[in-house]
MILOGU-595189 format. One record per residue: x, y, z of N, C-alpha, C, O, CB in turn; residue in one letter. Coordinates in pm, whole numbers, plus 50000, padded with zeros to 5 digits. Glycine has a CB too. Example, Ala and Ser with C-alpha at 12.3 -4.5 7.8 and 13.67 -1.06 7.14 Angstrom:
513194943150780512304955050780513204967050780514244966850846511314955350905a;512854977550708513674989450714512905000350787513415011450804514084994050572s;
This chain:
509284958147782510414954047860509934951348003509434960848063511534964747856x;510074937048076509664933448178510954933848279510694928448386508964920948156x;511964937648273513144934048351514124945948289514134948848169513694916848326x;514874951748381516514956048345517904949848315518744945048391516894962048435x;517884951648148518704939748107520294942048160520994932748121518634938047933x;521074952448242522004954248298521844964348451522074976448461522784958748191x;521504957248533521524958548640522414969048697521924979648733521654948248676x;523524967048706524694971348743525104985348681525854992748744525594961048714x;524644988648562524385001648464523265010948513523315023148525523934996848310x;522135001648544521465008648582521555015248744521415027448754520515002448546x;521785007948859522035012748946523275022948989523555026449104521895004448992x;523945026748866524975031948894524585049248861525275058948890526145024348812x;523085048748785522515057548744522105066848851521765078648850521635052848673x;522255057048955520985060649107521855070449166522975067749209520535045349252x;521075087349168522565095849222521925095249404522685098149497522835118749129x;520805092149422520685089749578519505081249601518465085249548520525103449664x;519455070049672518315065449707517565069049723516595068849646518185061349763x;517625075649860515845079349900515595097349849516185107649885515495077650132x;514585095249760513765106749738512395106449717511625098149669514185112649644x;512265118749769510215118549779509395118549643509585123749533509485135249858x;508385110149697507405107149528506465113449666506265109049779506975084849411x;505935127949582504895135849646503675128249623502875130149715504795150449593x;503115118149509501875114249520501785105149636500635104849680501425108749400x;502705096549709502615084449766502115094349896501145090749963504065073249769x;502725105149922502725116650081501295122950026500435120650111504455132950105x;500865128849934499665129649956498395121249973497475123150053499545135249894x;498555109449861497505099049880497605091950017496835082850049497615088449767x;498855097950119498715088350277498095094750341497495090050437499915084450371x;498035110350305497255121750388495885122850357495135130150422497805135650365x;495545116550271494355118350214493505107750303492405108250357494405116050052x;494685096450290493435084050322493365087450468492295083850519493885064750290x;494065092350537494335096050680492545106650741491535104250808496195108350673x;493195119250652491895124250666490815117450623490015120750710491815134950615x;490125109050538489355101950508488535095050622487325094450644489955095050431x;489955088750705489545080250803489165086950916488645080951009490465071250832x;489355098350918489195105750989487415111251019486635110451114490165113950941x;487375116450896485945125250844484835110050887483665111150925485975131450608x;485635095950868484625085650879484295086251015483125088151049485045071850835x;485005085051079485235080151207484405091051308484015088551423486915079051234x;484225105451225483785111951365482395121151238481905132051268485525125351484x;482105115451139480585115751083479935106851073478725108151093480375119450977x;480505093651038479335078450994479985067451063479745056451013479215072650799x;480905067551189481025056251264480235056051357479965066051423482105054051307x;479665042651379479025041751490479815047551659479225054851738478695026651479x;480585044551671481775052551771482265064451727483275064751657483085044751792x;481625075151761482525086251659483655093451794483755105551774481115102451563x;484075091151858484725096751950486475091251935486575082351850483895092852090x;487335093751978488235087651898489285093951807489095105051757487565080951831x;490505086251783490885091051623490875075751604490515067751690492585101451577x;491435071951441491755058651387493335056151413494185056451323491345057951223x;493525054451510495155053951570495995044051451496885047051372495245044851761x;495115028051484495415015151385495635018651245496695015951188494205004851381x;494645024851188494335027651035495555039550994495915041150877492505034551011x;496025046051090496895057651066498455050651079499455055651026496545070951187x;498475037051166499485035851179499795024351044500865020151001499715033251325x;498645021851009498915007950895499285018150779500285015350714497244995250847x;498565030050746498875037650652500395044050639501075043050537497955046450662x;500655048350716502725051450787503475041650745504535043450685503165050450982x;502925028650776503795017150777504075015150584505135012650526502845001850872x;502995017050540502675013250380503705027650313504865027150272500445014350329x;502995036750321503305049550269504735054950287505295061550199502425058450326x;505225052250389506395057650448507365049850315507855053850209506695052550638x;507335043550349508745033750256508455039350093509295043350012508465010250261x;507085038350076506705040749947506735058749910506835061149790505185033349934x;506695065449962507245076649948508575084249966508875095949940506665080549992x;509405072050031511025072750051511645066549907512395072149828511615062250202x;511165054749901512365047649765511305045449620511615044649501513195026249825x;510335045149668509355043449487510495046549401511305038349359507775057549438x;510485060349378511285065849275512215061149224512365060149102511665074749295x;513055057449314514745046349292514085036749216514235033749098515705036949457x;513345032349300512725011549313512325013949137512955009049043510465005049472x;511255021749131510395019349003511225013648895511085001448905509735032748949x;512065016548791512865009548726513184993248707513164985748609513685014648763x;513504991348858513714980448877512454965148936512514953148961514724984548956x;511544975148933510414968248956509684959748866509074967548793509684975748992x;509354944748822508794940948719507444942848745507044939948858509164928848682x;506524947848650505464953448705504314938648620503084938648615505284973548653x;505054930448577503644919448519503814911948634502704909548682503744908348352x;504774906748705505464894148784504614902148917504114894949003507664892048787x;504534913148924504194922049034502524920449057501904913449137504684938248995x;502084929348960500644925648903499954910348928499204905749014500754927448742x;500484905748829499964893148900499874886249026498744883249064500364886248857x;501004882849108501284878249264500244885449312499474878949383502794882049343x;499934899149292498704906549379497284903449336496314900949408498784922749369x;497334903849248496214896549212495724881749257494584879749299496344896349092x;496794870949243496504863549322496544859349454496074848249479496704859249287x;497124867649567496714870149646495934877849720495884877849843497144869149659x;495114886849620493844891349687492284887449654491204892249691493894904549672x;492804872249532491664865549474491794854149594490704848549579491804860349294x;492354848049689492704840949733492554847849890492844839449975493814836649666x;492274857549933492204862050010490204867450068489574867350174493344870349973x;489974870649949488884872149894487674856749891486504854849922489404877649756x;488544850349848487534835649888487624831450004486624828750070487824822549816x;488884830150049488684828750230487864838050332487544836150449490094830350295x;487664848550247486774857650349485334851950306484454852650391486944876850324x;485044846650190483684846350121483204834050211482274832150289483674843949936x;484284826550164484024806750225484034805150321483144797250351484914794950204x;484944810150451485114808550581484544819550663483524820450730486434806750606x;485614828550634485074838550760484004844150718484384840650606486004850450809x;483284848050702482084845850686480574837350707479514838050768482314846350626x;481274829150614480264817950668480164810250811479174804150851480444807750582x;481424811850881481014808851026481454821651112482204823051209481794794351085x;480594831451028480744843951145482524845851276482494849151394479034838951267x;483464843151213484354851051287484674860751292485464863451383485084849151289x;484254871851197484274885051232483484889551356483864899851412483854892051124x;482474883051403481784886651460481864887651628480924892451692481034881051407x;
C-alpha cells in the first residue's frame, strides 16, 4: 500500500499532532556530539564549536522529532524514495562535473 485510501478516517485517528519519536532526538544528539569530537580531535581548526552544523541539525531534527509519528502514515514512502534519490544523483554530478572541476570549493 503506497497511499491512504481514506484520508479523512485516517486523520481523525490522530489523537494529537505533535509527539516525540525518541530516535529522531537521539540520532540529532549524536550527530551533534560527533561534530563535536571532530572538530576539537581531527579538524584542522580545533578551537571552536560547529555552531552551522548544530544549527542545520535543529533545523532537520526538530520538526522530525515533533510530527514523524503523526506524518508517517501519511507519507508515501516509494514517491518519497525516489525524488531523493534523484536529487542527490543530480546533486552529486554537479559536484563531480562542475564544482569540482573548476575548483569552487576552493
Amino acid at each position: 500500500m503506497y497511499d491512504v485510501a481514506d484520508y479523512r478516517m485516517e486523520s481523525k485517528k490522530i489523537d494529537r499532532l505533535g509527539r516525540l519519536h525518541p530516535p529522531s532526538v537521539i540520532l540529532g544528539i549524536a550527530l551533534i556530539a560527533a561534530a563535536v569530537v571532530y572538530k576539537k580531535a581531527f579538524s584542522p581548526v580545533r578551537e571552536g564549536f560547529p555552531e552551522y552544523f548544530t544549527f542545520l541539525v535543529l533545523a532537520a531534527f526538530f520538526p522530525a522529532a515533533g510530527f514523524f509519528p503523526t506524518a508517517r502514515r501519511f507519507i508515501n514512502w516509494r514517491a518519497f524514495s525516489l525524488t531523493l534519490f534523484l536529487i542527490l544523483l543530480v546533486s552529486l554530478l554537479w559536484e563531480a562535473t562542475l564544482a569540482v572541476t573548476y575548483q569552487w570549493w576552493d
